[in-house]
C-alpha positions in Angstrom: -10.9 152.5 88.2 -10.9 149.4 89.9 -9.8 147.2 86.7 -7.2 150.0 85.8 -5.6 149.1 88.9 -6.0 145.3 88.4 -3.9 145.7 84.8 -1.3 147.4 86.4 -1.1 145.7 88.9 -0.8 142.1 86.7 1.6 144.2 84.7 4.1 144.4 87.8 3.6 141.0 88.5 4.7 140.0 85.1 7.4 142.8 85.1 8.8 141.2 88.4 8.8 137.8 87.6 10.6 137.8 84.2 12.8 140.6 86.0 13.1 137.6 88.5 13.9 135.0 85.4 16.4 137.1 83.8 18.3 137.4 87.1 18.4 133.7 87.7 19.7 133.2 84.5 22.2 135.8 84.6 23.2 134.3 87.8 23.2 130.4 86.6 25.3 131.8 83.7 28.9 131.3 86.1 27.4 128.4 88.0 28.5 125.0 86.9 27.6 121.3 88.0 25.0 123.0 90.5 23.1 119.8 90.7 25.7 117.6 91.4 27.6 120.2 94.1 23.9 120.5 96.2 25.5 119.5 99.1 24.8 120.0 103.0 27.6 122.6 104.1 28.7 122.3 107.2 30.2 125.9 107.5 26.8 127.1 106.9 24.3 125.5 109.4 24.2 121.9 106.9 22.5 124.5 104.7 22.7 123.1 100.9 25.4 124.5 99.1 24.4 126.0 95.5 27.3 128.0 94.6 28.3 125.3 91.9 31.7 123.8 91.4 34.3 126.0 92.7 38.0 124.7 94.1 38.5 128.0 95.7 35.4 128.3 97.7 35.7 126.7 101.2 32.1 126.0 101.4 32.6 123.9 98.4 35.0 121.9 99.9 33.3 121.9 103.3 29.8 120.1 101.5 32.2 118.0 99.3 33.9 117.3 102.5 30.9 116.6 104.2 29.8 113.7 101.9 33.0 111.7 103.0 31.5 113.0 106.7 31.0 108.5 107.3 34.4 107.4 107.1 35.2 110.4 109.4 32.8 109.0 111.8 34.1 105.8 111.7 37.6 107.1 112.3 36.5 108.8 115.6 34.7 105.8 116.8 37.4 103.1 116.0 39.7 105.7 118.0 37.6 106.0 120.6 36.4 102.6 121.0 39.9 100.8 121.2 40.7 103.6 123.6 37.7 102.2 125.7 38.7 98.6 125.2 41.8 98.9 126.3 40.6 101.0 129.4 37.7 97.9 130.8 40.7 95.8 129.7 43.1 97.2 132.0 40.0 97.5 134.6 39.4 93.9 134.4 43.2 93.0 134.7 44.0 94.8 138.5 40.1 93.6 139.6 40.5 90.0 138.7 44.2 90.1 139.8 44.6 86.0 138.4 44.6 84.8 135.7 42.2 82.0 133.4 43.9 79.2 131.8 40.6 78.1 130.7 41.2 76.6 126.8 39.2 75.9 123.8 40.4 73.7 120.4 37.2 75.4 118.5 38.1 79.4 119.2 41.5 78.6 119.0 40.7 76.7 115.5 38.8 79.7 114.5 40.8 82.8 115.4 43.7 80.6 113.6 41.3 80.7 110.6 39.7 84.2 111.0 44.0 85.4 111.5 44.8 84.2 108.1 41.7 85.5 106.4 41.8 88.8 107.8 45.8 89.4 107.4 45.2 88.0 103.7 42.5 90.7 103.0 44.5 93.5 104.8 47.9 92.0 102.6 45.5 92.5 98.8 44.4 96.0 100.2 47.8 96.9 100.6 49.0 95.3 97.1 45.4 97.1 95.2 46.4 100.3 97.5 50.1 100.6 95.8 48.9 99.4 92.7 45.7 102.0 92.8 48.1 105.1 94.2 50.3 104.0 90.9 48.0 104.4 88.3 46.3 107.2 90.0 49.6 109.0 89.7 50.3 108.3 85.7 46.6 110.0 85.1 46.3 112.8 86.8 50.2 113.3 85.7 48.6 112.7 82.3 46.2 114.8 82.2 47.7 117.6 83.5 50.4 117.3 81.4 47.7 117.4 78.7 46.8 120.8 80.4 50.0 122.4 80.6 51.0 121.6 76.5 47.8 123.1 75.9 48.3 126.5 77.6 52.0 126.6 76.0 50.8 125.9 72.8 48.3 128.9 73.1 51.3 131.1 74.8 53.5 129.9 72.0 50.9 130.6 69.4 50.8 134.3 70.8 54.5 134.4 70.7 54.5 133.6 67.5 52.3 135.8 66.0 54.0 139.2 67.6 57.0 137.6 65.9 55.8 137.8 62.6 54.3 141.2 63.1 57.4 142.4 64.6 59.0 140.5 61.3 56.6 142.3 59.2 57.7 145.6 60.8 61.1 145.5 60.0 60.5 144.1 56.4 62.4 145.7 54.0 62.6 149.5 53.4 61.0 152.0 51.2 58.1 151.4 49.3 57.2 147.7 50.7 57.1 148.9 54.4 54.3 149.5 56.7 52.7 152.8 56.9 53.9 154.4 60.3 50.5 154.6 61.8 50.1 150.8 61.2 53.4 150.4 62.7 52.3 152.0 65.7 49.6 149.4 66.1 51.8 146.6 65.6 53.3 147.7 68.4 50.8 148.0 70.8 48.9 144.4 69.6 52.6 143.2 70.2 52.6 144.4 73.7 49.1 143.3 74.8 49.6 139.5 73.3 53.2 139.6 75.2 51.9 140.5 78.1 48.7 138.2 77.6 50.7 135.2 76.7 52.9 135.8 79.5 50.2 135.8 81.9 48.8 132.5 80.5 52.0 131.1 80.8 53.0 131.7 84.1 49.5 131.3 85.9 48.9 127.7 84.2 52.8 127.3 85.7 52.2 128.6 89.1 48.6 126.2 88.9 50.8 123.1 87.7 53.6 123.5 90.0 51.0 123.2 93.3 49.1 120.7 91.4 52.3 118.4 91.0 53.6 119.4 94.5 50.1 118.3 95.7 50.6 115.0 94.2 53.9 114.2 94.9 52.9 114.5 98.6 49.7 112.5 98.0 51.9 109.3 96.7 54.4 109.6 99.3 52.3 109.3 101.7 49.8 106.6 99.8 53.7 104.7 99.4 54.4 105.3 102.8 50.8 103.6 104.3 50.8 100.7 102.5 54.1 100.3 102.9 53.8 100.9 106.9 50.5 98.8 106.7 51.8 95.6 105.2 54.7 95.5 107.7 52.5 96.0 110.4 50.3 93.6 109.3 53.0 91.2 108.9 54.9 91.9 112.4 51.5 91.4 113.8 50.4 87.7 111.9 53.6 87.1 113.2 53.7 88.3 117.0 50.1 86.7 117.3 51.3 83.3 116.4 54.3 83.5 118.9 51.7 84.5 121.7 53.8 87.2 123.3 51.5 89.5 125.0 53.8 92.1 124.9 54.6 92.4 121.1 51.1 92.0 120.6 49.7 94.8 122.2 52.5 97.4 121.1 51.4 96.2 117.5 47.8 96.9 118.1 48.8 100.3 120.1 50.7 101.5 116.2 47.9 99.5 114.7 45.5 101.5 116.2 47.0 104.7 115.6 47.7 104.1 111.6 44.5 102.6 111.5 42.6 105.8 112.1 45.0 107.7 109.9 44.1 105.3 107.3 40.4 105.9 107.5 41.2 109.9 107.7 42.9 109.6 104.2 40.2 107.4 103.0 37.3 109.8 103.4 39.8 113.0 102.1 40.6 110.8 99.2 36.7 110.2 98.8 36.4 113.9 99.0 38.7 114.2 95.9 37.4 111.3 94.3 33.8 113.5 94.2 35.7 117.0 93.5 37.0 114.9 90.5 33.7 114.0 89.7 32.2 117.4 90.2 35.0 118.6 87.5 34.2 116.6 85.1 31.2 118.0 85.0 31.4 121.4 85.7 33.9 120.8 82.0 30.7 119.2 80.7 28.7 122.0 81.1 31.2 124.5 80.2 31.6 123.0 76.7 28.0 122.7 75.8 27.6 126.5 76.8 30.7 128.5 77.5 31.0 131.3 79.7 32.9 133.9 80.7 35.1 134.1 83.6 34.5 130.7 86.0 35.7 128.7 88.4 37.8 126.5 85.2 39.9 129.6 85.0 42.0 128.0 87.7 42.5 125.1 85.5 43.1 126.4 82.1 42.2 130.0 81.5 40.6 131.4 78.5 43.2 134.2 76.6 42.6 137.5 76.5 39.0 138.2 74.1 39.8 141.2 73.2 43.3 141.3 72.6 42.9 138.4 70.6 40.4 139.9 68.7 42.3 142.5 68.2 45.2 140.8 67.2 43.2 139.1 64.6 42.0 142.2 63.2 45.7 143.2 62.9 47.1 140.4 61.5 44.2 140.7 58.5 45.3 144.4 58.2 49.1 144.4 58.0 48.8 141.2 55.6 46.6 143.4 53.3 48.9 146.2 53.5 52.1 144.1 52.9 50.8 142.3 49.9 49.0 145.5 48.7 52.4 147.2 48.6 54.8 144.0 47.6 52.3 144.3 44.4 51.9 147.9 44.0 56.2 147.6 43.9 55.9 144.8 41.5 53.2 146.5 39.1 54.3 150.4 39.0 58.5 149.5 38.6 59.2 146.3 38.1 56.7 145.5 35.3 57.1 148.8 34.1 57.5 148.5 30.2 59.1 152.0 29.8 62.1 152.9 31.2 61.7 155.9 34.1 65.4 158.2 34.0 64.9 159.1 37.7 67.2 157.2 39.4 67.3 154.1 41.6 65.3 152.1 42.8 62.7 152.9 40.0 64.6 152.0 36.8 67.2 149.5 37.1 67.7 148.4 33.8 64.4 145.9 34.0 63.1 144.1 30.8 61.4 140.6 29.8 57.6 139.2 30.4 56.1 140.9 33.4 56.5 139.4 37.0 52.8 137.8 38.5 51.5 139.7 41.3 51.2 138.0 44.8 47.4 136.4 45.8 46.2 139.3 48.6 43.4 137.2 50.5 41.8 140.5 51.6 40.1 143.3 49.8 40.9 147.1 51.2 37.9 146.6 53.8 39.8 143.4 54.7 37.0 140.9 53.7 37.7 137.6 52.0 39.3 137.6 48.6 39.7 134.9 45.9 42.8 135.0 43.7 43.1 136.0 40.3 44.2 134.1 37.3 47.8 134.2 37.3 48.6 135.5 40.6 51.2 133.4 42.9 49.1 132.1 46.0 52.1 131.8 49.2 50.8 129.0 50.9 53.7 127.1 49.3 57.1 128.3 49.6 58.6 126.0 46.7 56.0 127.8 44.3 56.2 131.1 45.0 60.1 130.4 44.5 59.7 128.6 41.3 57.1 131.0 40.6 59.2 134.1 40.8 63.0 133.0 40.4 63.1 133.0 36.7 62.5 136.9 36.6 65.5 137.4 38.6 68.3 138.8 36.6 72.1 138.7 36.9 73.2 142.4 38.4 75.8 144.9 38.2 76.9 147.7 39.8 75.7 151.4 38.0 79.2 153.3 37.6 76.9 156.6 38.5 74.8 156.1 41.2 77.0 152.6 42.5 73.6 150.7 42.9 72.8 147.7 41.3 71.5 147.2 37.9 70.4 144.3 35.6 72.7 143.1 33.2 70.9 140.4 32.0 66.8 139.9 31.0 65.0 139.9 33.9 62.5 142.5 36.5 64.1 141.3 40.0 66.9 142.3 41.3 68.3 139.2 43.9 67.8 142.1 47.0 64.1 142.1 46.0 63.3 138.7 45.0 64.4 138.2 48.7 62.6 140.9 49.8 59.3 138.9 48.2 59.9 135.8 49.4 59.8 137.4 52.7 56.5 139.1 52.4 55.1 135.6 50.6 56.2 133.8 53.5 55.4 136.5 56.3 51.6 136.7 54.7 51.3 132.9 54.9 52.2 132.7 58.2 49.5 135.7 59.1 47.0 133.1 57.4 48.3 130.4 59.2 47.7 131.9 62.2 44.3 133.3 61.8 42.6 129.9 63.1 44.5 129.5 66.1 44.0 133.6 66.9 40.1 132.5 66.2 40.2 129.9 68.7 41.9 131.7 71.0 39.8 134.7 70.8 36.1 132.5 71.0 37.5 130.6 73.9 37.8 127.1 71.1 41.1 125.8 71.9 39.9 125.7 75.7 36.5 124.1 75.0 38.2 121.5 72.4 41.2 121.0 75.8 37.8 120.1 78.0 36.1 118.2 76.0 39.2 116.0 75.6 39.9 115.7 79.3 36.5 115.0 79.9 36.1 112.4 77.2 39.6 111.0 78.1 41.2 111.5 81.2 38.3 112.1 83.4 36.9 108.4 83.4 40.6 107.0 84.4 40.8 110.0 87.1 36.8 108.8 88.4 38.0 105.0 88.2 41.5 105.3 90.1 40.4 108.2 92.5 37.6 105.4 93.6 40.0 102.4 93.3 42.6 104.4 96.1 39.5 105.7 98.5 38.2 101.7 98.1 41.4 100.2 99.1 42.4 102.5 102.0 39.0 101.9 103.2 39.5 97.9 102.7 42.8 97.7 104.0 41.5 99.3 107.1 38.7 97.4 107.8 40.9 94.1 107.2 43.6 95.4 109.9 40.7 96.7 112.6 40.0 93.2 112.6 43.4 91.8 112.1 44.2 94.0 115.2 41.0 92.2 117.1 41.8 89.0 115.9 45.6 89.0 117.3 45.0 89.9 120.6 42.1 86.8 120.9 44.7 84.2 118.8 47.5 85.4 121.1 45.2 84.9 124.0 44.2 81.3 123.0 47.8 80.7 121.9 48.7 81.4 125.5 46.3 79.2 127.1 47.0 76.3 125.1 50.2 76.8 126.1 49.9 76.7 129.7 46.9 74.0 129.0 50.1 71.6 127.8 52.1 73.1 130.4 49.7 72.3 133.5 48.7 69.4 131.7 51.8 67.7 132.6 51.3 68.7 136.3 48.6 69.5 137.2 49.3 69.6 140.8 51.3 71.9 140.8 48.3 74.4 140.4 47.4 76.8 142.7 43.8 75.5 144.9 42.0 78.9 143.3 43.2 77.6 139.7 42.6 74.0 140.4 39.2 74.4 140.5 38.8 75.3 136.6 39.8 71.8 136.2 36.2 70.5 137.4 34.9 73.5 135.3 32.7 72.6 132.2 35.4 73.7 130.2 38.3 71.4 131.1 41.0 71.4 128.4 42.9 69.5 130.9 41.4 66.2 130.9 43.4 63.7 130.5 42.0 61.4 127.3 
């Protein structure tokens, strides 16, 4: 009894845990780049995120926020310290109440130096900022113009293909139409891939048009920082070397504020730069094993399975069915070697060597056909023309029935030698468009789109996104410590110039300032 119970219950173990497998790969199966998105999510407790690459998730974007979380940091303290700065500064002022003349070739030597170096480095982030914003601009432009041609061109393909049925519809009249149940379908499929193709169409527009408007705003304002930068940069080189404490400070005071803007947009550019990243792989892992309905949809969207599928199905059955009557036309009237007293359109005065049928790729269960010896193939239109125009004969009107009539050798009529050239080329359009319904249907055309972004566009989007986050970051850095190094040059610059001033007269001093002249630091010795 005992080891009954033991079996089963090892049995439920086992049960549970593949139960517990299948479910964890049933739920991995709409989960992409999870590795790379394990990030700590700030919306939920610096819990790791695992929910895989997703742009409309805000706990996505709050962990892939969070790994720019240093720069923000940095932003805060440069705010707050300069704020703090300026407070003991101000503090120090109205408690010292004079002021120190007190002057120094060496610092003023080096904050010279240290001004030029550090407004030189903030001038090249500025120049690799522009340039970086530039080319960042041309690839995402690029790809997602890449994007957008290849949702029109599936849209278009759709189009095209309830053209032709629609084409094929309307064909001729009599014994080459469609039957009416078949025409019936054709008009559903035709509904179904309009209204699929129009809802590609318009969400991969409504997805470009906040993608560009997105970007547009991101290089204005990338322009407008550098640009804003430099010139502050600039004004203050310039303001420090004139030593006007005034200038100076309402520099560093805009300085400051740009400054932590600056580092803002660094660490949100950095939190592109990985979202890019993260895409790239999420299209990685999409291509090696498609899926159903993800996260990419928001990118480029898969068509409709089923109505393709259906579509394709279709496509094979009214091309059979057009063909299959075109021939049965050709073979039971015109080829007919004896002539049928019944009227038009079965006996029109035909004669000469018989007409050759039309290839029909498809057997009556629609599966793949090989042509027959003899029979015109329509994959070329000049053939099939050449193939078919010398059995047209010269016609007449019949004085009974006032249709026409050959009145020369030949088994086509001009009206129906048209009429075949129009299922010849309708059918070879249906073929043509039975690998693009294929790829549509199976998901290819998106998996071939993704696996040439990521082989081409998503190492340009990696490098520039990276190249703008760098130089934002660099061109700050440089102007904190521009911004440091102007108020100590204009400082020095100030004293030296009261050191030549006082030199001159030293006198005329007041007793609490003459006493820095016996000071170890006397810049006012006379040599």
């Amino acid at each position: 009894m005992g080891s009954s119970w033991r079996r089963c219950l090892v049995l439920l173990l086992v049960s549970v845990s593949l139960f517990a497998q299948v479910s964890a790969a049933a739920s991995n199966t709409t989960v992409l780049a999870a590795e790379r998105t394990r990030r700590k999510d700030p919306l939920d407790g610096l819990r790791y995120y695992t929910g895989g690459w997703n742009i409309s998730n805000r706990h996505y974007l709050a962990s892939a926020g969070f790994s720019a979380a240093p720069l923000f940091v940095l932003a805060a303290l440069w705010f707050v310290a300069v704020a703090a700065a300026a407070l003991v500064a101000c503090c120090s002022c109205c408690c010292r109440g004079s002021n120190n003349y007190s002057y120094s070739r060496r610092v003023f030597a080096l904050s010279l130096v240290l001004l030029l170096v550090f407004t030189a480095a903030a001038i090249i982030g500025c120049t690799v900022l522009y340039d970086g914003q530039g080319k960042f601009n041309s690839s995402t432009t690029a790809t997602l113009d890449y994007v957008v041609s290849q949702a029109d061109g599936a849209a278009a393909t759709m189009r095209d293909f309830t053209g032709l049925l629609e084409t094929a519809k309307g064909v001729g009249a009599g014994v080459v139409s469609l039957p009416p149940d078949l025409a019936r379908t054709i008009d559903d499929v035709s509904r179904r891939m309009d209204a699929a193709s129009d809802e590609l169409a318009t969400r991969t527009a409504s997805n470009s048009r906040r993608i560009r408007t997105a970007l547009g705003t991101i290089r204005k304002i990338l322009i407008g920082v550098a640009a804003v930068m430099l010139v502050l940069v600039v004004l203050g080189f310039v303001f420090s070397l004139t030593g006007y404490k005034s200038l100076v400070y309402t520099v560093v005071f805009l300085g400051w504020i740009i400054i932590t803007a600056t580092l803002i947009l660094s660490g949100t550019f950095l939190l592109l730069h990985n979202v890019i990243g993260d895409t790239c792989v999420a299209m990685d892992e999409w291509v090696v094993q498609p899926q159903g309905h993800t996260a990419l949809d928001d990118i480029l969207p898969c068509a409709d399975a089923a109505v393709t599928a259906e579509a394709l199905r279709r496509s094979e059955e009214v091309n059979y069915q057009l063909v299959a009557k075109l021939n049965e036309l050709v073979s039971n009237v015109s080829n007919s070697n004896v002539p049928q007293q019944v009227g038009p359109p079965l006996y029109y005065n035909q004669s000469g060597p018989p007409v050759p049928l039309l290839c029909n790729l498809y057997n009556a269960d629609l599966t793949g056909r090989r042509c027959a010896a003899g029979e015109v193939t329509a994959d070329s239109a000049q053939q099939v023309r050449t193939a078919w125009q010398r059995f047209v004969c010269r016609t007449t009107t019949a004085p009974a029935s006032g249709s026409e009539v050959c009145a020369t050798v030949g088994r086509l009529t001009p009206a129906m030698y048209s009429q075949m050239l129009t299922v010849a080329s309708i059918s070879d359009g249906l073929r043509r468009q039975v690998p693009a319904l294929a790829d549509l249907a199976n998901c290819t055309t998106v998996r071939r789109a993704f696996q040439t972004i990521s082989e081409r566009g998503c190492p340009s989007l990696r490098r520039d996104s990276s190249r703008v986050y760098q130089a934002l970051l660099a061109a700050s850095v440089a102007a904190m410590l521009a911004a440091a190094v102007w108020v100590a040059h204009s400082r020095e610059r100030r004293r030296r110039r009261e050191s030549e001033r006082f030199r001159v007269s030293p006198y005329r001093l007041p007793i609490e300032e003459k006493v820095l002249l016996n000071s170890p630091r006397r810049p006012y010795r006379r040599v």
